[in-house]
Every structure is written in structure tokens, then in C-alpha cells.
N, C-alpha and C positions, 0 to 999 in steps of 0.2 A: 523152467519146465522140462528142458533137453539137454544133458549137459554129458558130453564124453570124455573121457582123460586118458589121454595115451593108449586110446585103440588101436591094436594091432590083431591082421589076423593072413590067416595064410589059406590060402587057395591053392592047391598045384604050384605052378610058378607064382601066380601073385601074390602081392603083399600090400594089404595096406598100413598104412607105418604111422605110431605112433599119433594116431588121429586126437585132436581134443576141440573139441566145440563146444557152443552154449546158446542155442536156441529159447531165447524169454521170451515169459507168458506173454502168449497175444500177438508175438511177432512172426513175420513172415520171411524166412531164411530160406536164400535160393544158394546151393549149391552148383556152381558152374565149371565145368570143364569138356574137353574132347569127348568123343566116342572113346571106351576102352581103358579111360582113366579109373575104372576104381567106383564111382558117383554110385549105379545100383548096389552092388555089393556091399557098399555103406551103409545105404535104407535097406538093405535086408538083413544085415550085422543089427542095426540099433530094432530091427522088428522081432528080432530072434531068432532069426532062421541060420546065422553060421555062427560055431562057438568062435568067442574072441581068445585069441594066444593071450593076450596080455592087456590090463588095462579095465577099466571100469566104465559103466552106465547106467546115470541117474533121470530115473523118469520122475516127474511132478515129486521131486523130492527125494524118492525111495531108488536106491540101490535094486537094478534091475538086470545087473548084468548076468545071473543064471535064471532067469525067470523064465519061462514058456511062451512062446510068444500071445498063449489065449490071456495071457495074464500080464500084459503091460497095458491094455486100454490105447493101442492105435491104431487108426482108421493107414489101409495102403491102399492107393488109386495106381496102377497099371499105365501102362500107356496102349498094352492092350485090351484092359478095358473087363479083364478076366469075369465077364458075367454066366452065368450058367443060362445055355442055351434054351433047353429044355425050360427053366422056368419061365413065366410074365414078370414085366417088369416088380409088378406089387411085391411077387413072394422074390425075386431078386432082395430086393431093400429089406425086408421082411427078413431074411435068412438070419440074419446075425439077433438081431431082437429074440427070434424064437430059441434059438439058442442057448439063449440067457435065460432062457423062462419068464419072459415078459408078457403083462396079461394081456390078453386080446383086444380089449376095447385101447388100454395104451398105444398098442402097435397100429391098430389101425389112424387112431388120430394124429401119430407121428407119421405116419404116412402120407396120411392127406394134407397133414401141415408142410412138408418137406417138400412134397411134389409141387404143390400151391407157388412156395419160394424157389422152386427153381428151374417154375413153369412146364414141369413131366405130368402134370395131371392129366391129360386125355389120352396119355399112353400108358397108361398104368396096367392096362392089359393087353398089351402087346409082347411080343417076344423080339429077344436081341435083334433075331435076325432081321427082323421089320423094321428098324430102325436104322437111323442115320448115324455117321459117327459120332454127331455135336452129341445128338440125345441119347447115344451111348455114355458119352461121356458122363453128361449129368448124373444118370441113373447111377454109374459108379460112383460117382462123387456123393448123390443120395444115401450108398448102401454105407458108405463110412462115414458120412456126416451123423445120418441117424443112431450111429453107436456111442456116442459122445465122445469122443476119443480126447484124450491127452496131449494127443498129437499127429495131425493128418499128414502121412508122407505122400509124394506125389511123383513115381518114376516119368520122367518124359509124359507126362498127361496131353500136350498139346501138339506131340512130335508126329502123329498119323494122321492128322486132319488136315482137309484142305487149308486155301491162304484165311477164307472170309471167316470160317468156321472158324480157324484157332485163334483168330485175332475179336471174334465175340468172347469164345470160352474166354480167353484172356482178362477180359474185362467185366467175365462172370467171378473168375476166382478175386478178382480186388473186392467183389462187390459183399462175397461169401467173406469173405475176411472182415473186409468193414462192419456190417452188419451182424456176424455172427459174433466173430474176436474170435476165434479158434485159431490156435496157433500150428504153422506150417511150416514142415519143411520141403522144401521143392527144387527137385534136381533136375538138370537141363547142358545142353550145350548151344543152346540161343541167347542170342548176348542183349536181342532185342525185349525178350522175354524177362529175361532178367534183372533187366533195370528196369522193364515197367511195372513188377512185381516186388522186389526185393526191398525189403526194412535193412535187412541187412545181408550181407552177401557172401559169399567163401569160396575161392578159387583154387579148385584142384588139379590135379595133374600127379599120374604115373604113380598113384597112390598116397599122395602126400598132399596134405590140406598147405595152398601157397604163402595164403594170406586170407586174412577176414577184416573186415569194415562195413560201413555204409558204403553202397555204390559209387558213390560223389567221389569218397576216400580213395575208393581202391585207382577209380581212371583219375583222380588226381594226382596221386602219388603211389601208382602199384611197386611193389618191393622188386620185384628183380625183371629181365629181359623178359622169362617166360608167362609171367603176367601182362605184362604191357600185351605181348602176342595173342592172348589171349582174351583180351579184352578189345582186338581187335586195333591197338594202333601200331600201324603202319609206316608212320611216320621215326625211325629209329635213327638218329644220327650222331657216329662219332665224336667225340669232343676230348679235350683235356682243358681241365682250369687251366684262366689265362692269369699271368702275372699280376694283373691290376683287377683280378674277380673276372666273372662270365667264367663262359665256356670257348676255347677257339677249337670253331669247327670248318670244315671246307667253304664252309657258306662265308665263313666270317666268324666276328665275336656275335654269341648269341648272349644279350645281356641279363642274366638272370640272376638273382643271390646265390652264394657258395656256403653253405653251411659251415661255421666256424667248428663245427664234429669233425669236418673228414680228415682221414688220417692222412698226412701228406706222400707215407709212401703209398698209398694208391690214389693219388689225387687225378695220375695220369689216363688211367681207363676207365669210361664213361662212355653212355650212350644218351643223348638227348631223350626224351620219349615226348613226340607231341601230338596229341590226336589231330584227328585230320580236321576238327572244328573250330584249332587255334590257328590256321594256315589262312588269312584272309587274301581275297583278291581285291586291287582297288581298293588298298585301305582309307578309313577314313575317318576316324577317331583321331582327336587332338588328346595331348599329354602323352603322358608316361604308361600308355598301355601296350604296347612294342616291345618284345625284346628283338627284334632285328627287320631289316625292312631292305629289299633291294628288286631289281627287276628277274623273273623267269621267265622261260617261254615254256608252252603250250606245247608239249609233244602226245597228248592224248587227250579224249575228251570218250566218255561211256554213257550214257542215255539209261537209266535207272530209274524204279517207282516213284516216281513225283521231283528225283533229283541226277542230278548231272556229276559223274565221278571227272576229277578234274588231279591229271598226273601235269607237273611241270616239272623242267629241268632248270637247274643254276650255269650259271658259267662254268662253274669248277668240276661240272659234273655230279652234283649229287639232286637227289630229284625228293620231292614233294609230292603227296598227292592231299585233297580234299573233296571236300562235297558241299556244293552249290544247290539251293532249291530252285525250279524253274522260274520262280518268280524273283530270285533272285539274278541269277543269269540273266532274263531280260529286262531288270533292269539296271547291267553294266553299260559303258559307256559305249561299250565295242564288244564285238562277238567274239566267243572263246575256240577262234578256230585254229586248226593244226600250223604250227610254226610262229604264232603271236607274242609279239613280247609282251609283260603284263607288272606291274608291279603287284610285289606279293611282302605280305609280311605274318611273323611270328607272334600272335598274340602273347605277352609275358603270363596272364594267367593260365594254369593249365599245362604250362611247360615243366617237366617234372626231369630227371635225371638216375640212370641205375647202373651198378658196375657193368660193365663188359663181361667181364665171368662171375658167375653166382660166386657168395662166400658163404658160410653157416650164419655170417653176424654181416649181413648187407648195409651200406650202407647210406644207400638211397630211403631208406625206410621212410 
């Protein structure tokens, strides 16, 4: 449905570099990265609004990359929500139909079928100002779903709303997706966001697309340091393969497979990457699910939404952290207070490995 090949375009100092992506029909692609990476400037490259230096875009098929932006067929949702103040919600949603020259009795029945699904119906003559951010939102989401678009882009749509409200919206846009199948692309730097949405996912940064997979893919095996970072694990620990396989790190050998690829002369730099959900406390699984298991202690403990951030240190000095649910915390056998020893172990799945310094051809992949 969305397909870019070596998008490049330049801004003053920025660049984005050599972009290529492939958003299919029906699928919901979340682009993820920091503030500042590049993310809007992309959805307003692929909407039309900056000519590309170099490089091609195919909308539902068709070669679009000089096209006008009225003449690609896709819906963009703000995160400010850009609704005309002056208008009621109806002629908001209305704006783009009429436009088109669509007839009157159509527009009004897409209206009141729209509002119906996405529960704006008794506000349909109201104005922005009157309204809350959630049913702000909607109404935008209303005025670009209603134009049938190709393809609904979505800059930070969740990023101004309070906790309760973006985590509804959240679970309105699974539901517009399921029910509708229009295909999405949606750019963010929530990582919570992203994997409760995302078909498939794409990790940027400083203008360069990092890596793309299913979410699953990317935190099981992200391609290099700045990914893992980005994805939020924390857990990052030196290694070099050990003679007999594993990795020997501070901790110990952490026992994982060695990929018969890696090139031996860089076999030596290597970062472990283990999210903080492979870090169990008080293990207790029998077999071969362990790649390493020894006692920490307890130098921190954080009190968080429904779950307990939990830093330990090793002997050798290199520290762990994870996250415990309250219900699981109580029920350990002992309480996880400051200076406790505790045994902890590495679950083997999950535990992934990436150079120490980026290369062009990585090969943690």
C-alpha cells in the first residue's frame, strides 16, 4: 500500500537518509524513535509537503513521488489536532467531502455513520473549543477516516492527552483498525504505545530507519546498541565468546548459543542485551531455561504503576535491574529490601547479543 526506496531529503541541517519502507494493506506500522529524530518530517515527506532529494514513493501502487499532496488519498491526524476553530464539529468532518464535491445527502449519512462508530454523535455541534482533548481527538480521526484514505498517518496522536484518555484513545485506534482494516502508519516515541499497536514496527533515529520487524523481532534481537536503547533495555552487559561457546562476562559465563556467522576477528566486542523481563528473582523453573543463575543483592527498589523497579548488584560489580508486579513481589519468600541477598537468574530466552560499535554489515542481526 506504502512503499518508499531510498528516501532522502534535506532540511537546513537535516537529513533524512536513504529511507525505504513498506507499510501493507491493512497493516498497522508504528514508527518509533526520540524527539528530534527525523519521525514527523517523514509523514510529511511521504504526505507531500517536502520535495524528496532523492528517491521514490509508491502509494496503493502508483508512483507518487511528484504528486500534490490533494492527490495522494491520505488522511493526516496531528497531535495537535489542527481542527478549524470557527467551524462545529459536523462541518470540521464535512470540510474534505465538500471539497470533493460530494453530494449532500452522502455526506451527511457518512457523518452520522462515523460519529455513531466513534461515539461523537451528540457533539456534532459543538465547537473545538468545547470539547475535551479525547473528543478532540476523535473528531480528527473522524475528518480523515471519512475521506477514505490509502493511508492514515498519525504524528504523535496520543502524545497531549492525559494518562486515562490516551490509554482509552489507544484502544480506540486497535479497534478503528480491526473493524475498519485501514492501513496505518503511526509515529511515536512511546515504547508502551508501540507495541500495543504495532503489526509491525521500524526504529529510527538521527534520521535513519534502524531496523524494521514485528515488535516480538525487533526486542528479541534489535540489530545494534542504539536499538536495544531504544527499546528501552537497560540491561547491556559486556561479553567476549568464551572458548567452549557462551559469552564470558563479569557475571560469569552467560550460557547462550554463538552463532556459527560470527566473524572470529570480532568475536571479542559484544554487549549482552537482556530486557529487564529475562532477569528473574527467586528462580524457579526446572531445565534448561537459565542461561546463568547466581546470588545479587538489592541496592535499590522504585515503587511504580502497579509494579516495583528492582536494581541489584553482582559481586564483580556489574548490576541488573528488573520489574516485579506487586503481586508478585508479595509473593516472594522475603522482602526485597535495601542490602538483601537474593538469588537471580538470566532467563536463556530473550537474551540477545550486539557489536560494541556499530558496523554497516552488524552482526548481531
Amino acid at each position: 500500500m506504502l512503499r518508499l526506496r531510498d528516501v532522502s531529503v534535506s532540511l537546513g541541517d537535516f537529513r533524512l537518509k536513504e529511507i525505504s519502507m513498506h507499510v501493507k494493506d491493512g497493516e498497522y506500522m508504528v514508527l518509533l524513535g526520540p524527539t528530534g529524530t527525523g519521525k514527523t518530517v517523514l509523514l510529511e515527506t511521504i504526505a507531500g509537503m517536502h520535495r524528496i532529494k532523492s528517491g521514490s514513493i509508491f502509494i496503493h501502487g502508483r508512483d507518487a513521488t511528484r504528486l500534490p499532496p490533494e492527490k495522494r488519498n491520505l488522511g493526516v491526524v496531528y497531535q495537535d489536532y489542527a481542527l478549524f476553530p470557527h467551524l462545529t464539529v459536523r462541518r470540521n468532518i464535512t470540510f474534505g467531502l465538500q471539497l470533493r464535491g460530494e453530494p449532500r445527502s452522502k455526506i451527511s449519512r457518512v457523518v452520522e455513520e462515523m460519529g455513531d462508530f466513534l461515539d461523537i454523535g451528540t457533539i456534532l455541534d459543538r465547537r473545538p473549543g468545547n470539547l475535551s482533548g479525547g473528543e478532540r481527538q476523535r473528531v480528527a480521526l473522524a475528518r480523515a477516516l471519512v475521506l477514505k484514505p490509502y493511508v492514515l498517518l498519525l504524528d504523535e496522536p496520543l502524545s497531549a492527552l492525559d494518562r486515562s484518555t490516551r490509554d482509552r484513545l489507544r484502544r480506540e485506534l486497535k479497534r478503528i483498525h480491526r473493524e475498519i482494516g485501514v492501513t496505518i502508519l503511526h509515529i511515536t516515541h512511546d515504547l508502551t504505545e508501540a507495541f500495543f499497536l504495532a503489526d509491525h514496527l521500524a526504529v529510527m533515529k538521527d534520521g535513519s530507519i534502524l531496523q524494521q520487524d514485528t515488535p516480538e523481532n525487533v526486542l528479541r534481537r534489535p540489530r545494534n546498541r542504539a536499538v536495544a536503547e531504544l527499546l528501552g533495555i537497560e540491561n547491556l552487559i559486556p561479553g567476549k565468546i568464551g572458548e567452549n561457546g557462551g559469552f564470558a562476562t563479569r557475571l560469569g559465563l552467560v550460557d547462550i548459543s554463538v552463532p556459527s556467522s560470527v566473524p572470529e576477528k570480532r568475536a571479542g566486542d559484544c554487549l549482552l542485551t537482556i530486557p529487564g523481563w529475562c532477569v528473574e528473582v527467586f528462580p524457579g523453573m526446572a531445565g534448561n531455561h537459565y542461561a546463568w543463575k547466581d546470588s545479587m543483592k538489592v541496592v535499590g527498589t522504585h515503587s511504580m504503576d502497579g509494579q516495583i523497579e528492582l536494581d541489584l548488584v553482582h559481586s564483580s560489580g556489574e548490576h541488573l535491574r528488573t520489574f516485579l508486579s506487586r503481586r508478585e513481589a508479595g509473593a516472594l519468600p522475603v522482602s526485597l529490601e535495601k542490602g538483601r541477598d537474593v538469588p537471580v537468574a538470566i532467563l536463556r530466552d530473550g537474551v540477545y547479543w550486539v557489536p560494541t560499535i556499530d558496523h554497516p554489515s552488524s552482526y548481531g542481526r
